[in-house]
C-alpha positions as CSV (number, residue, x, y, z in Angstrom):
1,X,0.0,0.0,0.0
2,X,1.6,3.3,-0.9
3,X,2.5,5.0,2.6
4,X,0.6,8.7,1.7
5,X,-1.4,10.2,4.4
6,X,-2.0,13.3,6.6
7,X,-1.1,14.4,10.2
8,X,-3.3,16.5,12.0
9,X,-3.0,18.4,15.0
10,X,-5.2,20.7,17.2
11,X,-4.2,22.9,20.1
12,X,-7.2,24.3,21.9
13,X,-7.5,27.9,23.8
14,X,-9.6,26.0,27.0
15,X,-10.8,22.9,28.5
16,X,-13.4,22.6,26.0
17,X,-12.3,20.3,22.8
18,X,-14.5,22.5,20.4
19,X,-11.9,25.7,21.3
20,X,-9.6,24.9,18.5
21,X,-7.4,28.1,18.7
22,X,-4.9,26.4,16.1
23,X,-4.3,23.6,13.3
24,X,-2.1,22.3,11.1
25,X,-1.2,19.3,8.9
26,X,1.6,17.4,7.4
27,X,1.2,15.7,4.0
28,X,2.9,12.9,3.1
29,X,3.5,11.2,-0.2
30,X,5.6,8.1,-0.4
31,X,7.2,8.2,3.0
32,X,8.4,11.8,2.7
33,X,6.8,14.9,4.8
34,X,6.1,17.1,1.3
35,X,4.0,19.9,2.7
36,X,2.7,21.2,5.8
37,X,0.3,24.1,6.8
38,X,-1.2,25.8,9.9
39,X,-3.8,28.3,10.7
40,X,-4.4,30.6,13.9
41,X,-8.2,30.2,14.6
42,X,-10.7,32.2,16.5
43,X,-12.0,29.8,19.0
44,X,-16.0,30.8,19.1
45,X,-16.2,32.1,22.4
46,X,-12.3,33.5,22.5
47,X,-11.8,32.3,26.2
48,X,-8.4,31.1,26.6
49,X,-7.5,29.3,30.2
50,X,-4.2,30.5,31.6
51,X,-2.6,26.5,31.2
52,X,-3.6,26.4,27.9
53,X,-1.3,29.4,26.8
54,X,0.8,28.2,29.6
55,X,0.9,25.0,27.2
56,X,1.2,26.4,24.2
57,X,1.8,29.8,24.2
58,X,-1.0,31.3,21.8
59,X,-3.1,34.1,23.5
60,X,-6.7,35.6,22.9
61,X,-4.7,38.5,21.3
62,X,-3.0,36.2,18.7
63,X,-6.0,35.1,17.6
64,X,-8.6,37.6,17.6
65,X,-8.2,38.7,13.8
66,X,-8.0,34.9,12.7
67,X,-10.9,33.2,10.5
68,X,-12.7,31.1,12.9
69,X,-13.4,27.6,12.4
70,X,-16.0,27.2,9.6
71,X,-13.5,29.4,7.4
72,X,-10.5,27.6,7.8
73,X,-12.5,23.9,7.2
74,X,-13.2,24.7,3.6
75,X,-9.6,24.5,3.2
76,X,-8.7,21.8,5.5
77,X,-11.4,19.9,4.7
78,X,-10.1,19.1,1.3
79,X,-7.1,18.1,2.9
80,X,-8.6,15.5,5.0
81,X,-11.8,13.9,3.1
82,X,-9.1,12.5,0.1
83,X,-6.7,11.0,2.8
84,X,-6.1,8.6,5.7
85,X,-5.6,10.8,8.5
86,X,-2.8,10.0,11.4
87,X,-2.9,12.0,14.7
88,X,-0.8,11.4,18.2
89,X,-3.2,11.0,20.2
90,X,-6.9,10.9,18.7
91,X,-8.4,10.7,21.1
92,X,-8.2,14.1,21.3
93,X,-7.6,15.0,18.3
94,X,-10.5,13.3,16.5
95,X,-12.8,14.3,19.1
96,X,-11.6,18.2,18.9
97,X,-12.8,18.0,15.0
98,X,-16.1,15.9,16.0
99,X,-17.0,18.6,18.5
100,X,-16.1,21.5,16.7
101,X,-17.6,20.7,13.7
102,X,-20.9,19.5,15.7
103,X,-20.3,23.0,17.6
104,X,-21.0,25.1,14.1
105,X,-23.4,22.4,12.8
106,X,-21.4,21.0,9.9
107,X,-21.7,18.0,8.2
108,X,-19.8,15.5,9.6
109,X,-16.8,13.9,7.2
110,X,-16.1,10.8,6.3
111,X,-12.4,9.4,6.6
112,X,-9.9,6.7,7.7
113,X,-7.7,7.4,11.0
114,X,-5.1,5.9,12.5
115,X,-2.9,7.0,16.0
116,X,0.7,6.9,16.3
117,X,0.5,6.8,20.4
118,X,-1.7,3.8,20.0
119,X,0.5,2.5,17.7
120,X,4.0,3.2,19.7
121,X,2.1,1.3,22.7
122,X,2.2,-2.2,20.8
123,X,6.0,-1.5,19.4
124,X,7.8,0.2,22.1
125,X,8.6,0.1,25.9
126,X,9.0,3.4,26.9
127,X,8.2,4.9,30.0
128,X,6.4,7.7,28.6
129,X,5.0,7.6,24.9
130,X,4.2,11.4,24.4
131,X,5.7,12.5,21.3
132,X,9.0,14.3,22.2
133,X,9.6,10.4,23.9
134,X,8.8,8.7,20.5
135,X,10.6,10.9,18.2
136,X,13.7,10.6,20.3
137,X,13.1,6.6,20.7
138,X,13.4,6.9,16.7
139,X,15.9,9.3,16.7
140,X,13.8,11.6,15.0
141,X,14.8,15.3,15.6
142,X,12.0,17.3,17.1
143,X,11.5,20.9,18.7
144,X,8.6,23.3,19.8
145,X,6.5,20.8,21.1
146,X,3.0,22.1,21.3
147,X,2.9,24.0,18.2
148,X,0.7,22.4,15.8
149,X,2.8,22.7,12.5
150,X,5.2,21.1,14.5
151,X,3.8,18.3,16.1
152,X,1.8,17.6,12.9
153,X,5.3,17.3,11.1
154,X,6.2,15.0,14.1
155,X,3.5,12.8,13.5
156,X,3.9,12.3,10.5
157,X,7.8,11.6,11.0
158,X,6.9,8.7,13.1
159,X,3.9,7.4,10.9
160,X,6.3,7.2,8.0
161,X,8.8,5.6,10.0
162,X,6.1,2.8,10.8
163,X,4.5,2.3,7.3
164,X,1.0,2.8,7.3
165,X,-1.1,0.2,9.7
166,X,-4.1,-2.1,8.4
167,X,-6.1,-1.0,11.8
168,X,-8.2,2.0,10.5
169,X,-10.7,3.6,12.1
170,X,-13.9,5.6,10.5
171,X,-14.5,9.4,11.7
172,X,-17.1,9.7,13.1
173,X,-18.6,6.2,12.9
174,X,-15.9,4.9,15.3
175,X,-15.9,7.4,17.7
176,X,-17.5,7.0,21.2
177,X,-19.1,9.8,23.6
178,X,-16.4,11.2,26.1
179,X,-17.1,13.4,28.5
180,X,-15.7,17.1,27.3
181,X,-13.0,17.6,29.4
182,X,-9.4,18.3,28.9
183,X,-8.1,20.0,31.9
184,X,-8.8,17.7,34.5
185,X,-6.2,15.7,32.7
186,X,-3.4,17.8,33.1
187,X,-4.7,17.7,37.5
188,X,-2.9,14.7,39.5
189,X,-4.2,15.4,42.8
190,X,-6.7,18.3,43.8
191,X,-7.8,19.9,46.6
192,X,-4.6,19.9,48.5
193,X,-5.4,22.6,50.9
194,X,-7.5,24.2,47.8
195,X,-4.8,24.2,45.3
196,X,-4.1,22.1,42.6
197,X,-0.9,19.9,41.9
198,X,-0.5,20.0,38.1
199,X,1.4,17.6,35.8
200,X,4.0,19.9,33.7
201,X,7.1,17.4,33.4
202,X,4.4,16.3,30.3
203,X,5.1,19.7,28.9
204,X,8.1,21.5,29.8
205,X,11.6,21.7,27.9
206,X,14.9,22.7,28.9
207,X,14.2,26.7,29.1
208,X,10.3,26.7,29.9
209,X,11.3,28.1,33.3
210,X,14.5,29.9,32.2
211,X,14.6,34.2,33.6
212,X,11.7,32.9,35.5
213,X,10.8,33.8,39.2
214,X,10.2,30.4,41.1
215,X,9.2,29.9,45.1
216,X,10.1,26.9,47.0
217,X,8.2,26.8,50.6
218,X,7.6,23.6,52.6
219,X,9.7,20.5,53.7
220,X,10.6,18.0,51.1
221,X,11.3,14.1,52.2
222,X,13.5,12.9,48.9
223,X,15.5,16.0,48.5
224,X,16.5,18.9,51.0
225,X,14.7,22.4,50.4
226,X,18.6,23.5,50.1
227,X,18.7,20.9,46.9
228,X,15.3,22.0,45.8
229,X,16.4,25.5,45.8
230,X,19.8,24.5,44.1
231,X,17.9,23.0,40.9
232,X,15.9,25.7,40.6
233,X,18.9,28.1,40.2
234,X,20.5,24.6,37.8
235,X,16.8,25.4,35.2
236,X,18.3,29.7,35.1
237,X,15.1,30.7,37.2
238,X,15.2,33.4,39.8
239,X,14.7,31.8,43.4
240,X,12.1,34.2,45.1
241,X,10.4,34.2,48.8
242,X,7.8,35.7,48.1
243,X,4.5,34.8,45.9
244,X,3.6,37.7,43.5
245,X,2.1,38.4,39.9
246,X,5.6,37.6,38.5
247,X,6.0,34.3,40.0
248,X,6.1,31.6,37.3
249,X,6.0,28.7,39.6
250,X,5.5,27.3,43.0
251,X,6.9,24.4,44.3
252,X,4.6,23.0,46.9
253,X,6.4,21.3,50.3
254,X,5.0,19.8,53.0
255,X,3.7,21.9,55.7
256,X,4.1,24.8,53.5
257,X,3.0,28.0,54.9
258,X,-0.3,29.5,55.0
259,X,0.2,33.0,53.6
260,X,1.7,31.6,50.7
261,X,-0.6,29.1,49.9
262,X,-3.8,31.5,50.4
263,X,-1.7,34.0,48.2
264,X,-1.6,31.4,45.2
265,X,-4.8,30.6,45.4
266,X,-6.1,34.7,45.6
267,X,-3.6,35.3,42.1
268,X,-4.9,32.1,40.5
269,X,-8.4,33.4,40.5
270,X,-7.2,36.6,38.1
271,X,-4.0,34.2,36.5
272,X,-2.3,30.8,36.1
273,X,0.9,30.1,38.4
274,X,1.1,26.1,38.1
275,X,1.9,24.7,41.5
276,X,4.0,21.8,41.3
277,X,4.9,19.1,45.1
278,X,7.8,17.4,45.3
279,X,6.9,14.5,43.3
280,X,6.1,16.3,40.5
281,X,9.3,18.8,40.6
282,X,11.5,15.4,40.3
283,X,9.8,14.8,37.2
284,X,10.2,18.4,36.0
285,X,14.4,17.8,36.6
286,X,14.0,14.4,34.4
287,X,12.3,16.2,31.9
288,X,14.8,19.0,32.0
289,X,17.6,16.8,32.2
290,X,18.5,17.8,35.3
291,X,18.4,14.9,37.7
């Protein structure tokens, strides 16, 4: 079968899947990445959540001249209904498009999909199979993670790699209700004291945190608080004491103290300052390469 197909990708401005804010593909012909194209799009309702941007960086401002989505479909579209589609990850990807398009009352398409972190479950044994983890399993050079032009070129990297499958699936016909949720994903334990512990090592790179203002308070049980702070300096952040609108992160001890954590929690009604525990920082220093 000749290995031709296209990689989608979808970032979204909030927790709803039907707030595509951008999109891009990556054709392929014969094994070879030929094209690729993105558009900035006007999510409906233009809210963006602060760990969204946080995520990918785009803002309500980068956005608010774009087409929104019905104008950028009749060109993707075109794309999509004459191709087997690949995506890392459909089930979020696919079910971004479902609900979008269902969102502006469009007919639904018709096409064959296939997912490369399905796919890298049954050939690999990786501890993590996001794609940065994939692409350097396959030695496949990779940057900006979270931009859809990117990751869409990614995708497609790997899929080539892997020859196309026989295990297609049928948009929509294959696709099964979910509930509409994105950000409780990103949550590994809430209501600690009110705040919530979020999972970045997923996300970050080696200068997410780089010229940054970061807090440590609390007593840590792996590390010391003298080590904690020591790696923090090691990622070229700024080691603060105290919690303002320029902190970019807090990393949450035990026992921490009470001013600071009802301090987060009053800035994080008006902003997002992720709050990270112990756990979670020691997986922030893997994924940095740090520890």
């Amino acid at each position: 079968m000749e290995n031709s197909f296209v990689a989608v990708d979808f970032e979204t401005a909030n927790e709803s899947r039907s707030s595509i804010c951008q999109a891009a593909v990556a054709i392929v012909k014969n094994g070879v990445v030929v094209d690729s194209k993105e558009w900035l799009i006007k999510p409906k309702d233009l809210l963006f959540s602060g760990f969204n941007t946080f995520i990918h960086g785009i803002t309500a401002d980068d956005v608010k001249h774009s087409p929104e989505f019905p104008e950028v479909w009749k060109e993707l579209k075109d794309i999509i209904n004459t191709n087997v589609v690949v995506a890392h990850n459909v089930s979020f990807d696919m079910y971004a498009l479902r609900d979008v398009l269902c969102l502006y009352d469009i007919e639904l398409p018709n096409f064959s999909f296939w997912c490369t972190l399905s796919e890298s479950k049954k050939r690999f044994s990786l501890d993590k199979y996001r794609l940065p983890n994939v692409c350097k399993h396959l030695q496949i050079e990779f940057s900006n993670h979270h931009h859809a032009r990117y990751d869409a070129i990614a995708c497609a990297t790997i899929a080539a790699k892997f020859g196309l499958v026989s295990n297609f699936r049928q948009f929509p016909l294959h696709l099964e209700p979910q509930k509409n949720v994105l950000l409780p994903s990103r949550i590994k334990r809430a209501n600690l004291e009110g705040i919530e512990i979020f999972d970045l090592s997923e996300v970050v790179t080696s200068s997410t945190f780089f010229g940054k203002s970061i807090v440590v308070t609390g007593v840590f049980n792996e590390i010391s608080r003298a080590q904690a702070e020591e790696y923090v300096l090691r990622m070229g952040a700024k080691l603060t004491t105290s919690i303002n609108s320029k902190t970019s992160l807090l990393v949450l001890g035990m026992n921490a103290g009470p001013s600071k954590v009802e301090k987060i929690k009053e800035l994080n009604k008006k902003t997002f300052i992720p709050v990270i525990d112990e756990k979670e920082f020691l997986e922030v220093l893997e994924a940095m390469a740090l520890r």
